[in-house]
C-alpha positions in Angstrom: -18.0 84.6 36.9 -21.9 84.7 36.0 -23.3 81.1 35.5 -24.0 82.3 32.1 -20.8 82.2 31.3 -19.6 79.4 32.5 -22.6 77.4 31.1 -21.4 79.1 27.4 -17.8 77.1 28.2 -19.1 74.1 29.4 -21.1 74.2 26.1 -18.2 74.7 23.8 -16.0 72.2 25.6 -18.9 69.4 25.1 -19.1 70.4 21.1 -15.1 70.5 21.1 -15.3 66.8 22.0 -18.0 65.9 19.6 -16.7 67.4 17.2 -13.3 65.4 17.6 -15.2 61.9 18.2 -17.2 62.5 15.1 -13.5 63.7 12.7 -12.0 60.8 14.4 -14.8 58.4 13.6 -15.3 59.2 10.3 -11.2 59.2 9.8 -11.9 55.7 11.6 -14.2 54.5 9.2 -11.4 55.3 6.1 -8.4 53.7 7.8 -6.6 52.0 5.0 -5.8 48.4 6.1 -2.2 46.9 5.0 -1.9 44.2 2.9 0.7 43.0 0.5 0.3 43.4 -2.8 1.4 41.1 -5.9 0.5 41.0 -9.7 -0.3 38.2 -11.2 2.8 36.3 -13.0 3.2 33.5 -15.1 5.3 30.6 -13.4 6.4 27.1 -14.1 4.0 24.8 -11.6 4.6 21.8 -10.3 1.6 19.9 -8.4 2.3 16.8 -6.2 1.0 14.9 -3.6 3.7 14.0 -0.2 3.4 10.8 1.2 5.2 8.7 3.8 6.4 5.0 4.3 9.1 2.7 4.1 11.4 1.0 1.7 10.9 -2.4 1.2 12.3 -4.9 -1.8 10.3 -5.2 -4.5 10.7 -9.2 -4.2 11.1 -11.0 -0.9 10.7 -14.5 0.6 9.8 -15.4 4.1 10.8 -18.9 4.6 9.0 -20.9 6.9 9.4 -24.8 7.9 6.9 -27.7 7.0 7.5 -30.0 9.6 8.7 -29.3 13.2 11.9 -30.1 14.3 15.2 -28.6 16.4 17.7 -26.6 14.3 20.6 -28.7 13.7 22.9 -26.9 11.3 22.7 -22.9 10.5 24.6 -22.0 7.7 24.0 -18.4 7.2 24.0 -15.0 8.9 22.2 -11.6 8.8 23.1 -9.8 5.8 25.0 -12.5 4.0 24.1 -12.4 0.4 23.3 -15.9 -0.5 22.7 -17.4 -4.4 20.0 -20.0 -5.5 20.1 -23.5 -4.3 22.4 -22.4 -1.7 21.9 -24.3 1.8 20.8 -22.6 4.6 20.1 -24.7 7.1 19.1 -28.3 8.7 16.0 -29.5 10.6 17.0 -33.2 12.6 16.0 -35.8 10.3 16.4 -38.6 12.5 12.3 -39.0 12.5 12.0 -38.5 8.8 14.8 -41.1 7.9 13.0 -43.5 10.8 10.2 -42.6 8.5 11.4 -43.6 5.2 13.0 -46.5 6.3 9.6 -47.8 7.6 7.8 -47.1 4.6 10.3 -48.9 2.6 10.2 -52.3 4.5 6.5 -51.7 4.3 7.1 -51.5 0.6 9.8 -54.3 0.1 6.7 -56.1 2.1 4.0 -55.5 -0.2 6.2 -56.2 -3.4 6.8 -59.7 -1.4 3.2 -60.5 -0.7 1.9 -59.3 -4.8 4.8 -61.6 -6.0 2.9 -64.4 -4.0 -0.4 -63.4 -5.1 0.9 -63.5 -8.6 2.1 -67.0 -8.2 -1.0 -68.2 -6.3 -2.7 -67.0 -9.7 -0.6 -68.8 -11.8 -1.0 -72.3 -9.9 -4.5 -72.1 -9.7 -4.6 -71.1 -13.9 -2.7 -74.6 -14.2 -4.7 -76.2 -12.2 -7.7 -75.3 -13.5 -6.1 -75.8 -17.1 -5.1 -79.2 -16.5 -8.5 -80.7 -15.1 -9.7 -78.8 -18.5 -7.9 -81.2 -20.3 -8.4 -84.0 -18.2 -12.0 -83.7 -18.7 -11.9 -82.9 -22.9 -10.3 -86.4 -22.9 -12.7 -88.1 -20.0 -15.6 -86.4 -18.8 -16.2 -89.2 -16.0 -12.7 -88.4 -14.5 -13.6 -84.2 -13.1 -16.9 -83.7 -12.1 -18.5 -80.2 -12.6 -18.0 -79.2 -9.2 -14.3 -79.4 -9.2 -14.1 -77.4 -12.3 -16.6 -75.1 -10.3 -14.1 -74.9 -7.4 -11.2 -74.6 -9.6 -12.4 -71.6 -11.7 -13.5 -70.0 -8.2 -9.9 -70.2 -6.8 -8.4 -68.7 -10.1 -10.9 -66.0 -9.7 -10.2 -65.4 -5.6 -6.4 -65.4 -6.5 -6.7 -63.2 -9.4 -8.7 -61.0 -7.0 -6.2 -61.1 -4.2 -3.2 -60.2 -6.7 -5.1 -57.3 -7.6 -5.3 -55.8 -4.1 -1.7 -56.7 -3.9 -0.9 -54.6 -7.1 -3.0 -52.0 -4.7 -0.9 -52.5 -1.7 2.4 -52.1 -3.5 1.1 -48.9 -5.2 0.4 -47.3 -1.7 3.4 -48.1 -0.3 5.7 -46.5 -2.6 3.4 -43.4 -2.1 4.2 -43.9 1.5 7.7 -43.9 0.4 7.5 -41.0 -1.6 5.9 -38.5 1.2 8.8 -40.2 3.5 11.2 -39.1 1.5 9.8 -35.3 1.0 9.1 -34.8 4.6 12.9 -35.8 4.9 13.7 -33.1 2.1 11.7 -31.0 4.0 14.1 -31.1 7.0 16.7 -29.2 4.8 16.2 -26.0 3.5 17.6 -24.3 0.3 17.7 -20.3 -1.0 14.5 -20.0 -3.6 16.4 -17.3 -4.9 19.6 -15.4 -4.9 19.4 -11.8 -2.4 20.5 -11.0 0.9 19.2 -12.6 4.2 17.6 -9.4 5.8 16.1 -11.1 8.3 17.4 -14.1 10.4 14.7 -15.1 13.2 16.3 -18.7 14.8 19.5 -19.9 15.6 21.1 -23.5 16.4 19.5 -26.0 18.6 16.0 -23.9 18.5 12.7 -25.5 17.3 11.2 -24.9 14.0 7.3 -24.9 13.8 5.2 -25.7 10.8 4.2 -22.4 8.7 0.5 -23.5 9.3 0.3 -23.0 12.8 1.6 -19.4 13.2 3.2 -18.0 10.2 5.0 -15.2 12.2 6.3 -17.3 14.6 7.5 -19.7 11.9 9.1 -17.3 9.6 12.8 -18.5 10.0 14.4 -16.1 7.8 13.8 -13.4 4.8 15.5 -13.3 1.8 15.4 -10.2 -0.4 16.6 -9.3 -3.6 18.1 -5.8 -3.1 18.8 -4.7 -6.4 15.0 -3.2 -6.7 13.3 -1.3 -3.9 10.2 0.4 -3.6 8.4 2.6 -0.8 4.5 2.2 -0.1 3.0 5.2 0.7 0.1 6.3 2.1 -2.2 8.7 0.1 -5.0 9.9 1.6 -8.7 9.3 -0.9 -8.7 13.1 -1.8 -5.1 13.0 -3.8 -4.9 9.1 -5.4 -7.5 10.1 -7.8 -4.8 12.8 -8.8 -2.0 10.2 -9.0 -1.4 7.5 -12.3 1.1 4.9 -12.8 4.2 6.0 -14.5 4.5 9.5 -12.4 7.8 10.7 -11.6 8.4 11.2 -8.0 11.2 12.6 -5.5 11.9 10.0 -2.6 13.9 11.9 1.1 14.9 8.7 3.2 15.6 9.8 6.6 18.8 7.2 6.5 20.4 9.6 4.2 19.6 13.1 4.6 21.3 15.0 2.2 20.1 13.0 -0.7 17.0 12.8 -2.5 16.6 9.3 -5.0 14.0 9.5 -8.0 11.1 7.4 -8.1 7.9 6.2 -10.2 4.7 5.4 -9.0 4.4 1.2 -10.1 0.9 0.6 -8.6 -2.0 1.8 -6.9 -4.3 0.3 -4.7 -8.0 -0.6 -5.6 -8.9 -1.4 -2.0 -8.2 1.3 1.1 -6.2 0.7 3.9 -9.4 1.2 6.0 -11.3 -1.6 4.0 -9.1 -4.1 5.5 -10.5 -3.4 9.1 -14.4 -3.6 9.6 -14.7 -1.8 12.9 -13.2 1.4 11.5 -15.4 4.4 12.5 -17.6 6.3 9.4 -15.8 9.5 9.8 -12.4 8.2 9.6 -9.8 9.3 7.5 -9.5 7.0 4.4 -5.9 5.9 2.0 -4.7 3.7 -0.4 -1.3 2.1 -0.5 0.6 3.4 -3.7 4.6 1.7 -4.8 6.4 3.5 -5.7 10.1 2.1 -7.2 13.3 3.7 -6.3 15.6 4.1 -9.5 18.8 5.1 -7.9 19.2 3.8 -4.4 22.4 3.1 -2.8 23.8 0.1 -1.9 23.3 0.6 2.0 19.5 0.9 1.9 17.9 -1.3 4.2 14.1 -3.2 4.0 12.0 -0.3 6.7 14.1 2.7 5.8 11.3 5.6 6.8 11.0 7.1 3.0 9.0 10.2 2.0 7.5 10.5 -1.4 7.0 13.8 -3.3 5.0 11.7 -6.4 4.6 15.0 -9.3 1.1 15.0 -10.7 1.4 17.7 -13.0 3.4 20.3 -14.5 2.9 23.3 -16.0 5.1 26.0 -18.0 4.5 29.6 -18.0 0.9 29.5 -16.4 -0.7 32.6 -14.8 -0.5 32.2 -11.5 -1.1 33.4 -8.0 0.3 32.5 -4.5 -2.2 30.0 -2.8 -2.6 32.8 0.6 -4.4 35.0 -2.1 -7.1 32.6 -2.8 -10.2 32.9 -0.5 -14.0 31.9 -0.6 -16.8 34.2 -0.2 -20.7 33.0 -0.3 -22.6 33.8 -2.9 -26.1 32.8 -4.2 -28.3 30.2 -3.0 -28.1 26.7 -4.7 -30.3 23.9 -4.9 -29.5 20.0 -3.7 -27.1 18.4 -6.6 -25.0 21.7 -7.4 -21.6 21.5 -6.4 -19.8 23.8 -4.1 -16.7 24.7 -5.2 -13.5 25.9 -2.4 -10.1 25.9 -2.2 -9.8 24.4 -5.8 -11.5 21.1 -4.4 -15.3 20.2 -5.0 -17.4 19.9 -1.3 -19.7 17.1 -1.0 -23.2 17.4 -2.8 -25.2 16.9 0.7 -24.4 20.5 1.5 -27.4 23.0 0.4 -27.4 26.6 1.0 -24.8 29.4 0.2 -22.6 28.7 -2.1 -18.8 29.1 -1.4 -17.2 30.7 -4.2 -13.1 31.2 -4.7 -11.5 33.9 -6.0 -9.0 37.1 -4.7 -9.7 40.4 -4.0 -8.3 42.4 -6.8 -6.6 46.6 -5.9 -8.4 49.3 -8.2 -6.9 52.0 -9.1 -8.1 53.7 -5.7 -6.4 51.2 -3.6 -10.4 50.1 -3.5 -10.7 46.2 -3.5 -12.9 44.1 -5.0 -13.9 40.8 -5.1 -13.1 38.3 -8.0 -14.1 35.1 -8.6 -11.0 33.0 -9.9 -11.0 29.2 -11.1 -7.8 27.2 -10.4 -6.5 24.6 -12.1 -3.6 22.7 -10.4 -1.8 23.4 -7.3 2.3 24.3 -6.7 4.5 24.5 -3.7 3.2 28.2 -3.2 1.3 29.0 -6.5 -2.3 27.9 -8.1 -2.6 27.9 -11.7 -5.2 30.8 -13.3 -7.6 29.1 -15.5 -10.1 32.3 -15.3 -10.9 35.3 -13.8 -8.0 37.2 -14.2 -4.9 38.3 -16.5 -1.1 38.9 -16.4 -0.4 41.7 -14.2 -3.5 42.3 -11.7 -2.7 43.4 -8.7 -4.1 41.3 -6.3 -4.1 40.9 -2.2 -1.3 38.2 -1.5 -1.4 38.9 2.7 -1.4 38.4 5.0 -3.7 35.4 6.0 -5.8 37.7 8.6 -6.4 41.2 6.1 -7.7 38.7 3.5 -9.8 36.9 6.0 -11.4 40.5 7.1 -11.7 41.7 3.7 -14.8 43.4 2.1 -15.4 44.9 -1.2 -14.3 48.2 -1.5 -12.5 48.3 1.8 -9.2 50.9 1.4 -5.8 49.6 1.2 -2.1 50.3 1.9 0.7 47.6 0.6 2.7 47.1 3.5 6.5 48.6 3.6 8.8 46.3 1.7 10.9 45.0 4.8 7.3 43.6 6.1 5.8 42.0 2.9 7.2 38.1 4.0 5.0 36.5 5.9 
């Protein structure tokens, strides 16, 4: 074979393969990426914000001692429900009755002493009384000096009962304290509830509150028949959340049951304003209550509760499924516009391109294009269509990696049925 020839082959093999690189390119370049495809529905929305803590009476006491002393007498148990007045328990009082019993012979003491005083005044008022007389009748009989002296001792004596009067008055305050630090040594329910928490037991030593309040807590009483879970919600959802929204409460203790609730306060502090040395960047909550209505009997204070606390509702809104929603940049801004993504406003310092949401939308030629969209509130699954579209759009619900890579006009192909879940 001439070399002619098989130069001629060589050349139509090479143009063969061009020629396939350059169909298969192009066919390349038209591939139709799969997506799933949904129109745009109305729905009935439900936004909320989920929230965890734990359950915790709504009204509690932690009783503490105001003396020190050993436990004596304990007349209650964990879990006993107890009414008001009811005793509880007994500090020794064998120091506090030494105590009173002192302060009440000081006190029968300083009675004695003013009833001498008082008669010391009276004597000397006589006496000075009767030389008064004497001396009306014959002025040669008292000279002035003993009227002097005698008008000094009514005024020394007067004087002295006085600070008797004084004396007697602070001893029956010594009595009084005496006798309350001897109350003191036995303790009484403040209010009718259970005990849910029982800290001592006979012959141990109760401290004073003042020194160490959890060490002196001796016991908790709650009153069980309101309970409330604090929860807490992180600075970007409490401004969605008022007092008097409904809410949906899962305690772990009871699985298979869910308990209504409704948010009863809201922090104005955050949890991270109570510690100073919190870092700038860290995440930032605030505590909201939120009351059980309808919990059972056996609920305990620390149950681990979950709150499902319902913002806002909505009835027949157009909607569409929260995967759909993406951001694409668009024009430049200047400092003081806000960005806008994911249906929450980004912080003003940013400046540059501006993120706009919205979905890509399938023409007629499977072609998609880019929308923007505004959202109102946001469901389980759904966010509610304030603009940008209308009932029965077919838009690109999927999955999270096509919607990601989409461009306008890029070609399309809704995915078979059996692979449209995610």
């Amino acid at each position: 074979m001439s070399k002619r020839v098989k130069w001629s082959i060589a050349g139509i093999a090479t143009a063969a393969v061009a020629a396939v690189l350059v169909l298969s390119a192009f066919k390349g370049g038209n591939k139709a990426v799969e997506v799933r495809i949904e129109p745009v529905q109305k729905r009935d929305l439900v936004a909320s914000v989920t929230a965890s803590g734990q359950v915790a009476p709504q009204t509690k006491v932690d009783l503490s001692s105001d003396i020190t002393g050993k436990i004596v007498r304990l007349a209650v148990k964990e879990g006993q429900m107890v009414s008001k007045g009811q005793f509880l328990l007994q500090i020794d009082a064998q120091q506090a009755e030494a105590a009173v019993q002192r302060s009440e012979a000081a006190l029968a003491s300083a009675r004695a002493q003013e009833a001498q005083a008082r008669a010391n005044v009276l004597q000397a008022e006589k006496s000075y009384e009767r030389s008064m007389a004497i001396r009306k009748t014959n002025a040669q009989l008292i000279s002035d000096e003993q009227i002097d002296q005698l008008k000094t001792a009514v005024e020394v004596n007067t004087a002295l009962h006085e600070a008797s009067k004084h004396a007697v008055d602070q001893a029956i305050a010594s009595v009084r304290d005496a006798r309350t630090a001897l109350g003191k040594t036995t303790i009484y329910a403040p209010m009718a509830g259970r005990v849910t928490r029982l800290n001592v037991e006979n012959d141990e030593t109760a401290i004073m509150g003042t020194l160490n309040k959890d060490a002196a807590t001796l016991l908790t009483i709650s009153d069980m028949s309101v309970l409330e879970t604090k929860v807490k919600v992180d600075e970007t959802d409490v401004a969605r959340i008022s007092v008097g929204d409904s809410a949906v409460v899962q305690v772990d203790a009871f699985p298979d049951t869910t308990f209504i609730g409704r948010v009863t306060e809201i922090s104005n502090s955050s949890v991270k304003g109570a510690v100073a040395a919190q870092s700038a960047d860290q995440a930032v909550d605030y505590e909201v209550t939120v009351e059980l209505l309808n919990a059972p009997a056996e609920t305990r204070p620390d149950f681990s509760a979950t709150a499902k606390i319902v913002t806002a509702q909505r009835k027949n809104a157009l909607s569409i499924p929260i995967i759909a929603l993406t951001v694409r940049e668009n024009e430049n801004i200047t400092p003081g516009d806000t960005a806008v993504g994911l249906g929450r406003a980004k912080p003003k310092k940013d400046v540059g391109k501006r993120d706009v949401e919205g979905v890509f939308v399938v023409r007629q030629d499977n072609r998609v294009a880019f929308v923007p969209v505004r959202v109102g509130i946001a469901g389980e699954k759904h966010f509610e269509v304030l603009s940008g579209l209308k009932e029965g759009d077919r838009i690109v619900a999927g999955t999270y990696q096509a919607i990601r890579d989409l461009k306008d006009s890029t070609l399309v192909r809704e995915l078979p049925t059996d692979a449209k879940k995610p």
